[in-house]
C-alpha positions as CSV (number, residue, x, y, z in Angstrom):
1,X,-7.4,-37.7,120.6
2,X,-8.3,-41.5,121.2
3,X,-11.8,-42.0,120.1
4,X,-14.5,-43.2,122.6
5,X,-14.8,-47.1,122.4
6,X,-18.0,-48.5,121.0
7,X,-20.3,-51.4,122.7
8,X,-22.8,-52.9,121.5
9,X,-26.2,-53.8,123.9
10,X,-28.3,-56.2,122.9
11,X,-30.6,-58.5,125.3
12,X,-33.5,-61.2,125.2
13,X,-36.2,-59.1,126.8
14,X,-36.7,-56.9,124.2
15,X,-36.0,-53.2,122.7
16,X,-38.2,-51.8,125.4
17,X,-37.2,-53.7,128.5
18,X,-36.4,-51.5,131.3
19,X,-33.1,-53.5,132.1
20,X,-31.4,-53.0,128.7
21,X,-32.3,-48.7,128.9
22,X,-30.8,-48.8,132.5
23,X,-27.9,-50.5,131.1
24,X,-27.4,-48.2,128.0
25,X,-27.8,-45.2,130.7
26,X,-24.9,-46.4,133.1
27,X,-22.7,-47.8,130.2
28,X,-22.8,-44.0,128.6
29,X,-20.2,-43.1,130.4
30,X,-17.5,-45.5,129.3
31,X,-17.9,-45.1,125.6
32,X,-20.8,-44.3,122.3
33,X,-23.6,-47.0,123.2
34,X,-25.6,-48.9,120.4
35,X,-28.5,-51.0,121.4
36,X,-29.6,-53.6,118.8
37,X,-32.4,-55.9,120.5
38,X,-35.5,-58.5,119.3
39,X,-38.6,-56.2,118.9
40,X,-40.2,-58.7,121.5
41,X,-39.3,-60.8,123.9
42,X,-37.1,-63.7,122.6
43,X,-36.1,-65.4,126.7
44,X,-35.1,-68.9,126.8
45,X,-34.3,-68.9,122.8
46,X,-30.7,-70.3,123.1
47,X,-28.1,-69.5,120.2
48,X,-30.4,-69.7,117.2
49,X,-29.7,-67.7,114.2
50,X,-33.1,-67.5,111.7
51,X,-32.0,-68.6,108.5
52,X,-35.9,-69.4,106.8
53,X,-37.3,-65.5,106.6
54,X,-36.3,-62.5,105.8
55,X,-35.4,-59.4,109.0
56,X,-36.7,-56.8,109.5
57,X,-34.8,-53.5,111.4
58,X,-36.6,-50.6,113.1
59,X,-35.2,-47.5,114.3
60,X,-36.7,-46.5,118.0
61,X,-34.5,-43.7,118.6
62,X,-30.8,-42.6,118.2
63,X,-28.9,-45.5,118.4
64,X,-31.4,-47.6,119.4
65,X,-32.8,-50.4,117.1
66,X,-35.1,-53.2,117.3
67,X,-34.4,-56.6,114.9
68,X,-37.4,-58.7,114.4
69,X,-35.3,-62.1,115.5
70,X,-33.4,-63.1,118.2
71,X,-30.5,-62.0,119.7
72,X,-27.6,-63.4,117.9
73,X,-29.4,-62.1,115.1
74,X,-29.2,-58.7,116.2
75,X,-25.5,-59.4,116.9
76,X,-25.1,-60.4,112.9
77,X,-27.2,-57.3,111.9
78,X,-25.6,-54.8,114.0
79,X,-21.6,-55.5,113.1
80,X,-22.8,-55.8,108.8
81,X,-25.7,-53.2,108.8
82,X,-26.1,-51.0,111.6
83,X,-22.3,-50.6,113.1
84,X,-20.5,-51.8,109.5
85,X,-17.2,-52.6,111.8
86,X,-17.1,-55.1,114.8
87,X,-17.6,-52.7,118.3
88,X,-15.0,-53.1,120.7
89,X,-17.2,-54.2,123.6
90,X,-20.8,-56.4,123.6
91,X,-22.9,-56.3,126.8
92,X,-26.2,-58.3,126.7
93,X,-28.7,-57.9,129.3
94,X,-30.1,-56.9,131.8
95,X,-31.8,-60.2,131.7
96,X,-34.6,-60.6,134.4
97,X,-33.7,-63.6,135.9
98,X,-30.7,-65.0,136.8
99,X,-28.7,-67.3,134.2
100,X,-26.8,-70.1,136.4
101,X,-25.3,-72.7,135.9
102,X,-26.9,-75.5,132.5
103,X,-29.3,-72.1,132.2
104,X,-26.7,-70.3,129.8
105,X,-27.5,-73.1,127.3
106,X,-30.7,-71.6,127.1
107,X,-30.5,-68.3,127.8
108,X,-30.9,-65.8,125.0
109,X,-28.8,-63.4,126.9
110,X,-26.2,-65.3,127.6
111,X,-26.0,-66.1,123.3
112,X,-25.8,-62.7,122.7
113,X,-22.5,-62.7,124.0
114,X,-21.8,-66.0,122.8
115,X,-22.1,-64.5,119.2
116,X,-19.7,-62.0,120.2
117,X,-16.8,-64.3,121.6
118,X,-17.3,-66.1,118.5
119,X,-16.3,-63.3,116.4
120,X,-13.4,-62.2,118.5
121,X,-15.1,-59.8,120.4
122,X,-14.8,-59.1,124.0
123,X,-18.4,-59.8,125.5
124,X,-20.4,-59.8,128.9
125,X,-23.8,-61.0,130.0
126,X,-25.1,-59.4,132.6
127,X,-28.4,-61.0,134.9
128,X,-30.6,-60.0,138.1
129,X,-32.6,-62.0,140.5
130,X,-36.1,-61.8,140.2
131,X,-38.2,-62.5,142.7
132,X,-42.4,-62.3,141.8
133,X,-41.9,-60.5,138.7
134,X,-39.8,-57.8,141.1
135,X,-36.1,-57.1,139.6
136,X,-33.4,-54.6,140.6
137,X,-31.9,-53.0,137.8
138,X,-29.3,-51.3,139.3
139,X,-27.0,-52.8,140.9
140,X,-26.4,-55.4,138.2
141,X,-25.9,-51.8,135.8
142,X,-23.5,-50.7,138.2
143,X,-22.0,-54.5,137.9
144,X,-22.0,-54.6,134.0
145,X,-20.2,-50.8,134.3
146,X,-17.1,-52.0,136.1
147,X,-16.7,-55.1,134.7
148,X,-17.0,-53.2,131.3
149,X,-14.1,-50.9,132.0
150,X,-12.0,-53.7,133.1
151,X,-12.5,-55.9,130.2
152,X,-12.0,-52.5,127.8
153,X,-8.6,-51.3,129.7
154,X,-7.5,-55.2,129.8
155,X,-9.6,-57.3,127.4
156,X,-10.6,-60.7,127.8
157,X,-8.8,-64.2,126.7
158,X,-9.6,-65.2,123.0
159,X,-13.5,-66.7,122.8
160,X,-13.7,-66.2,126.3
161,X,-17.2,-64.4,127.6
162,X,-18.2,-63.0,131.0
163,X,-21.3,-64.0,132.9
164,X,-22.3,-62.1,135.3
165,X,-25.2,-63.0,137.7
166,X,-26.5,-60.2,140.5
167,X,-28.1,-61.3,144.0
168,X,-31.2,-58.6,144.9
169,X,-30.8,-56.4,147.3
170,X,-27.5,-55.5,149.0
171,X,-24.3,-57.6,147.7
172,X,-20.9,-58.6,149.1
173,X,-19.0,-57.9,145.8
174,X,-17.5,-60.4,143.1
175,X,-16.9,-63.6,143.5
176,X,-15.4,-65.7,140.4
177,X,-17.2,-68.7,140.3
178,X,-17.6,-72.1,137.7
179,X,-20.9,-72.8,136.9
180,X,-23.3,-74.9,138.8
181,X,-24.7,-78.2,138.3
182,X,-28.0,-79.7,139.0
183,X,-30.3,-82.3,139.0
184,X,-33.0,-81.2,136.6
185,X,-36.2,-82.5,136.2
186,X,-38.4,-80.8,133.5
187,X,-42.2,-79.6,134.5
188,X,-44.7,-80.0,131.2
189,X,-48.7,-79.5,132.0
190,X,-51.2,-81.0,130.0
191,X,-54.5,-78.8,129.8
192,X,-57.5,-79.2,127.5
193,X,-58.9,-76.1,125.4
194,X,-62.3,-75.0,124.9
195,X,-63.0,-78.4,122.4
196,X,-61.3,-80.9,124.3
197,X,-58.2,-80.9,122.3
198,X,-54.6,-81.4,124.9
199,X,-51.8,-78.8,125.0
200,X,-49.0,-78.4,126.9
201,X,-46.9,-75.5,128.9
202,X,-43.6,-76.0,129.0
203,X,-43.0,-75.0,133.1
204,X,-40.2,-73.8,135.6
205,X,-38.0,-77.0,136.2
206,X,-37.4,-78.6,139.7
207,X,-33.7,-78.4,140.1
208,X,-31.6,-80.2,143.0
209,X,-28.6,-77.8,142.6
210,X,-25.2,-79.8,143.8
211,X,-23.2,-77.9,146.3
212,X,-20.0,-76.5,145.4
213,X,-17.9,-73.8,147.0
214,X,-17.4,-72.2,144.5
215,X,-20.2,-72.2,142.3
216,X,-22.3,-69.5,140.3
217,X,-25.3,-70.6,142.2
218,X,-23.6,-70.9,145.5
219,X,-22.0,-67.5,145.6
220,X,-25.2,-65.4,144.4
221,X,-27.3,-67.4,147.6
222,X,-24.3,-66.5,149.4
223,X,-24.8,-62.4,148.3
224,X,-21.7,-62.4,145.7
225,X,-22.0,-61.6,142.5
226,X,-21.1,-64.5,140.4
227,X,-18.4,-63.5,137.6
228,X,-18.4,-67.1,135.4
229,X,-15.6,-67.1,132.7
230,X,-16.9,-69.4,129.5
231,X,-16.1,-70.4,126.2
232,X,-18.2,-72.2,123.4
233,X,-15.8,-74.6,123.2
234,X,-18.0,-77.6,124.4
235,X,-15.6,-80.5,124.4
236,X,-15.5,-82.9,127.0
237,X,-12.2,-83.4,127.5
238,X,-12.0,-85.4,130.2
239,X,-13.9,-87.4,128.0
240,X,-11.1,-88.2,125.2
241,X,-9.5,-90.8,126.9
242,X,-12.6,-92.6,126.9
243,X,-13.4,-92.2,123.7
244,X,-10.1,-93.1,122.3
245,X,-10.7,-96.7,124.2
246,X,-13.8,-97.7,122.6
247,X,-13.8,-100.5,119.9
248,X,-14.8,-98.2,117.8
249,X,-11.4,-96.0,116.8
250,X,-8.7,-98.0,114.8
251,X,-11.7,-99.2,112.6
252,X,-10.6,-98.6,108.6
253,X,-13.5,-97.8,107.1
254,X,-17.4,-97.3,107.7
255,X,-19.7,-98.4,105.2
């Protein structure tokens, strides 16, 4: 008998975000589901790994756990303490809000599976619109579900991660897309506290997205799901040439 594949849930809500129990619920049915998630919410925390305390792991309920860090910690703790063996599929999400284009650099969702392709594992990252504070889970579960059993009956290219981003209300399907690019301009707001002192919120960005057929951003306005193949290999190749022009290589030695 071949056993049931295992995948691994994390997210950057949190243990107790509605999106990430909707997700362990529809994903049931493909294979044994673990959820390993931050205790709280841990959004816009990027790929950072805590290396300066000590973690902590609490057990909600069968095969649920919450880390006390952020999500590619829980990635780290779940494969060496929890799992003890590398599942065969990671999903992160259901993130509320989508995660287009420059956003994946700081999404805590989208590292979740970042750690995973980095370890050789086949991993998704799933997102919803949200509009005032409203999100629609399911959809983007039924989403993560079939792009799930493809990747487990096909697999995915070597460090290669799926992002997935879901338009509210009713869609028009997939739509493989490259991610977008924008103008951003970043919105921090000075306020004074009760003894005068300044501090500042960190705000929403204005963003001046720059069309593109086929886009991430483009196809979710146009009711597509966007289905954004990506790799942490950050090299700028077209940038070698460049590079390789400047005064600088050729030099013998830097004092």
């Amino acid at each position: 008998m071949v056993p049931m594949p295992h995948i691994l849930i994390t997210n950057d809500d949190g243990v107790h975000s509605e999106g990430i129990r909707i997700l362990m619920e529809t994903l049931g049915s493909l294979g044994e589901c673990t959820i390993v998630a931050p205790i709280q919410e841990a959004s816009a925390i990027g790929h950072a790994l805590t290396l300066r305390r000590p973690l902590r792991v609490d057990s909600i309920a069968p095969q649920i756990f919450a880390v006390d860090g952020t999500p590619t910690d829980c990635i780290n703790i779940a494969i060496t303490q929890i799992l003890k063996a590398k599942p065969d599929l990671i999903v992160s999400g259901i993130n509320k809000g989508w995660n287009l284009g420059d956003d994946v650099t700081y999404s805590g969702t989208v590292s979740g599976a970042l750690e995973g392709a980095l370890l050789g594992i086949p991993s998704i990252a799933v997102s919803t619109q949200r509009v005032r504070d409203e999100c629609e889970f399911g959809p983007s579960a039924s989403a993560a579900a079939l792009a799930a059993a493809a990747v487990l009956e096909r697999g995915l290219p070597k460090f290669t991660l799926l992002n997935i981003n879901v338009p509210m209300g009713r869609n028009k399907g997939f739509r493989v897309t490259v991610q977008a690019r924008r103008n951003h301009v970043t919105v921090v707001s000075e306020r004074m506290d009760p003894r005068h002192r300044p501090y500042y919120w960190i705000e929403e960005g204005e963003n001046d997205w720059q069309p593109h057929d086929r886009s991430d951003y483009q196809a979710v306005r146009d009711g597509f799901i966007s289905l954004t193949p990506l790799q942490p290999d950050m090299t700028a190749h077209d940038a070698l040439g460049y590079l390789e022009a400047l005064p600088l290589v050729g030099v013998a030695e830097v004092r």
